[in-house]
N, C-alpha and C positions, 0 to 999 in steps of 0.2 A: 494310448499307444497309437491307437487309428490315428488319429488327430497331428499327433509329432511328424508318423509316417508319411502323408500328406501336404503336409503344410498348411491344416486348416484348422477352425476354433473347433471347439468341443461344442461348443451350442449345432456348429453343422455337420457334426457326424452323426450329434444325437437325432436331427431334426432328418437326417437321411435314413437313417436303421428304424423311427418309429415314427416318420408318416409325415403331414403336413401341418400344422399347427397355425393358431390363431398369429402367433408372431413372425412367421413369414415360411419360405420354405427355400430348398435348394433346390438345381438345375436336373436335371436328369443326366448328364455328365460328370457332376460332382457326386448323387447318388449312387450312379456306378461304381466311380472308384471307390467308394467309402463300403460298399457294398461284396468288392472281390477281394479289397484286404481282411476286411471283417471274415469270410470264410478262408484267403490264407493264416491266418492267424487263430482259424479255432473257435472264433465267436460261438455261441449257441444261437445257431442260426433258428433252430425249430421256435425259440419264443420269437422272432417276430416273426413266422408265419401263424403263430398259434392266434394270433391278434392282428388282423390284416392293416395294415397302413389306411389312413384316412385315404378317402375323394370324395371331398366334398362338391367341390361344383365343376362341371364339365362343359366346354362351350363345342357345340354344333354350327359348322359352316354347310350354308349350301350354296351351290354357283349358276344354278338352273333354277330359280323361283317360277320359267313360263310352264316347267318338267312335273306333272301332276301326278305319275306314275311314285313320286317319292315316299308321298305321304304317308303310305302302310310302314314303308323303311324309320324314316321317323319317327312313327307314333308308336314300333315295337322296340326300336335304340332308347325312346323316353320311358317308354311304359319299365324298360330291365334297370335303367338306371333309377326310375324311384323306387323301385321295389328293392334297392340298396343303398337307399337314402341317401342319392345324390342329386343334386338340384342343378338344370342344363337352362344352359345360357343359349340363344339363339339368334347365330347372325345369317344374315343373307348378301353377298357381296358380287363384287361385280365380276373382279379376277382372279387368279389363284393368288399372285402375290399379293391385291388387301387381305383376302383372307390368311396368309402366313404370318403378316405382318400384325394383324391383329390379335393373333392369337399368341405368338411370342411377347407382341408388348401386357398382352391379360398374365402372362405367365411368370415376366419378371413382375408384376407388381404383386404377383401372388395374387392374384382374383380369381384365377383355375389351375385343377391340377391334372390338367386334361385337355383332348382335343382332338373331336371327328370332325374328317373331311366328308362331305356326303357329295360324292358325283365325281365323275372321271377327270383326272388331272393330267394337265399338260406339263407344268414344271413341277419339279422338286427339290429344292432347299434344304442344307440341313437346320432339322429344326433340332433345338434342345428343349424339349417337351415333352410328356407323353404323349402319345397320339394315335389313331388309327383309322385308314382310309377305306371308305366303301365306293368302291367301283376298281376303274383301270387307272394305274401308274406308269409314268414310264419303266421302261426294260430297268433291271438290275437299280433299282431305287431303295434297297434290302430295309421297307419298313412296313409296320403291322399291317394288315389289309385282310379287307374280306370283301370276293365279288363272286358275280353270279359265271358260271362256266361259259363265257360266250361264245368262243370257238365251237365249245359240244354244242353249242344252242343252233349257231348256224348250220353245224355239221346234221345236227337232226332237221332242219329245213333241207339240205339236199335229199337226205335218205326219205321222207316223207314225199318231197314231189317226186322221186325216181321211182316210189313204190307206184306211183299215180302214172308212170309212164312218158314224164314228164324230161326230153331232152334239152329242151331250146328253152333257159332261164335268163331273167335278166332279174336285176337289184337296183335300188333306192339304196346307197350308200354315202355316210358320213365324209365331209373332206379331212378330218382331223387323223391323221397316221395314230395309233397307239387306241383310238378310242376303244371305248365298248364295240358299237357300229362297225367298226375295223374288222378287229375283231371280229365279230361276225360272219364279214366278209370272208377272212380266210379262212374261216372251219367250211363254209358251202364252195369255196374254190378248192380249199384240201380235198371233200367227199366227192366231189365232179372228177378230181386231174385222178383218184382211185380208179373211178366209172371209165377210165381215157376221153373224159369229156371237159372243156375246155369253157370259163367263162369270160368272154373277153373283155378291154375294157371301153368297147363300143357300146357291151350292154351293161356298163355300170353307168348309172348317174349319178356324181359324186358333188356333194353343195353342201355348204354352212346352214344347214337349213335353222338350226337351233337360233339363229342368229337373223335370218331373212326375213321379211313380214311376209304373211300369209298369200297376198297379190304376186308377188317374188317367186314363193314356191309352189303355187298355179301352177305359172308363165311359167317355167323352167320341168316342169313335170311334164306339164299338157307340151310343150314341143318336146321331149324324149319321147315320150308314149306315140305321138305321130309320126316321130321319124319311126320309131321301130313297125309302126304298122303299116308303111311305106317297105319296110326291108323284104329282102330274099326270102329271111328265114326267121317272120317274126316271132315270139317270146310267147309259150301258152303258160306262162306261170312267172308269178314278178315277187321277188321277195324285198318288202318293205323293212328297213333295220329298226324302225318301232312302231309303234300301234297309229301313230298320230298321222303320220305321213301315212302308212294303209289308208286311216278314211279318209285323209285327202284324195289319193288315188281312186279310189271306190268313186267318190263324189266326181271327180271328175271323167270317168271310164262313161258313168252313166249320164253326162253331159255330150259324150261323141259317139250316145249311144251301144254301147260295147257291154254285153252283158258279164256276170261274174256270178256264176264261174264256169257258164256256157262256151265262155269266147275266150276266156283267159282266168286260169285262178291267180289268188292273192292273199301273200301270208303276210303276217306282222309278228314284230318282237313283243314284248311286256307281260302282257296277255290283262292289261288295265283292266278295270272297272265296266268301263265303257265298250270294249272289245264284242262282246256277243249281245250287244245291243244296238250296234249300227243295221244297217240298211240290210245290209248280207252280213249274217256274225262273222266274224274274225277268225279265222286258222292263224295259230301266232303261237307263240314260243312263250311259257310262263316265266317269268323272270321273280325269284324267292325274295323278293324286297324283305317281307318280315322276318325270314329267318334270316337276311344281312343285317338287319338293324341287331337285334338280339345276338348274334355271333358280334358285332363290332364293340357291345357294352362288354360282354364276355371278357372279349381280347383286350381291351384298358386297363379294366380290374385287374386283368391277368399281368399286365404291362405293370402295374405299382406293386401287386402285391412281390412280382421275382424281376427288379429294376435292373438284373445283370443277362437275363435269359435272353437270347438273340430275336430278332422280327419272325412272325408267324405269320404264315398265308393261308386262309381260309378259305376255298373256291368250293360254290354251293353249285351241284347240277340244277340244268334247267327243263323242263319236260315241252312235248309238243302238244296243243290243245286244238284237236281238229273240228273245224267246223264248217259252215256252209262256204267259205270261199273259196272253197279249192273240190275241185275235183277230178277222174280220171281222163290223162287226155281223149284217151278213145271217145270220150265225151262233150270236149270240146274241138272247135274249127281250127283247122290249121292255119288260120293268120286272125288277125285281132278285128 
């Protein structure tokens, strides 16, 4: 009856209502529909949840290979999906659209029945796949995703240096609109414009840094940090949007001489590995990579096993992890 109703064969109703099979499998569009007439119609839906549909293999993109912060996310998405017997494929691509493209064409051939996006995306295609994104997407993209709260994350960098006394901030911020880093951005300009304080965009420094060589983002830092220590009203606190760019700044503060966090404090995002092991630990924002990896295997599984359920968004809070680089301004100099 599904099948008539449709206009499809009986080998792909069956291969929709009971999972993936050696002989090939169907679209996630064609599942759906096969999917809501089977419950208008009465099906006993409770047997195939009682026996979950296969997924067997899942392919993983990541689009930031330089991004060493991922790893934990990774290795706790691989660690949930073999612990459900599914084997992950692992690509490293240059753009969003290789990585789209490769994962639709794995998907018609039937080689996966799956597919994480790992790291923040600029476009969005519709794909016919399973799938689910770990970071930021654009606005109204309505598909699975699970990121870390970066708005509250920034928003807890204002409130931490305004406990510290801290009025005149500046930022190390992303040029990409939508990103994480963005993000960021406006959770600590929302908790400032609260304060009636104002971050303007003389003291944002905004660059591709992801994408610059290291000599690039020096030169482009070290002239920000000079002009601002040339200003009226310079910056006792500089909030960096990841850990990496902090210890670049660090490294170069202590090149013009400038101490930290005597002369100037300095936060970062991630709260990496490496974070309370540089030169001055890191005050920086902890970013749950392992509980995104695990919440993203979660949501796929969840994604085959009810192929009619709408897109789920997971957003993990982030906490503040204070350390030696910041501290109360009454403590530090009023200019850098």
């Amino acid at each position: 009856m599904i099948a008539e109703r449709l206009g499809v064969s009986p080998a792909t109703v069956s291969l929709a209502l009971n999972g993936r099979k050696p002989s090939g499998s169907v679209s996630v569009s064609t599942r759906q529909q096969v999917w809501n007439m089977a419950k208008e119609i009465g099906y006993p839906m409770s047997q195939l949840r009682s026996k979950r549909p296969l997924l067997e293999r899942v392919a993983v993109f990541l689009n930031n290979v330089a991004n060493p912060v991922y790893s934990e996310t990774l290795l706790h998405l691989c660690r949930a999906f073999s612990l459900n017997g599914v084997q992950v494929l692992m690509y490293l691509t240059r753009t969003d659209r290789e990585a789209y493209k490769i994962a639709q064409d794995l998907s018609r051939r039937s080689e996966i029945d799956g597919a994480v996006f790992v790291g923040s995306r600029s476009e969005m295609p519709a794909l016919d796949i399973f799938c689910v994104f770990i970071g930021e997407v654009p606005p109204d993209s309505n598909v699975w995703q699970v990121r870390a709260d970066n708005e509250g994350g920034g928003r807890a960098v204002g409130e931490y240096l305004w406990s510290l006394g801290h009025r005149s901030v500046a930022m190390i911020a992303p040029l990409l609109a939508n990103s994480a880093g963005d993000k960021r951005l406006q959770g600590l300009r929302a908790f400032l414009a609260e304060q009636g304080e104002s971050l303007p965009d003389n003291r944002i420094l905004r660059g591709n840094f992801d994408k610059a060589s290291d000599v690039e983002v020096r030169s482009t830092v070290t002239d920000f940090l000079e002009a601002d220590r040339l200003s009226a009203n310079p910056a006792t606190a500089l909030f960096c949007f990841n850990d990496w760019i902090a210890g670049v700044v660090l490294k170069i503060l202590r090149g013009m001489g400038v101490r930290v966090p005597e002369d100037i404090s300095v936060v970062g995002f991630d709260d990496g590995i490496y974070a309370e092991l540089l030169d001055v630990p890191l005050t920086t924002v902890h970013h749950p990579f392992d509980t995104l990896g695990a919440q993203a295997a979660e949501l796929l599984l969840e994604q085959v096993e009810t192929p009619d359920a709408a897109p789920r968004v997971l957003i993990t809070r982030c906490r503040l992890v204070g350390r030696q680089s910041c501290s109360p301004v009454a403590a530090a100099k009023t200019t850098i």
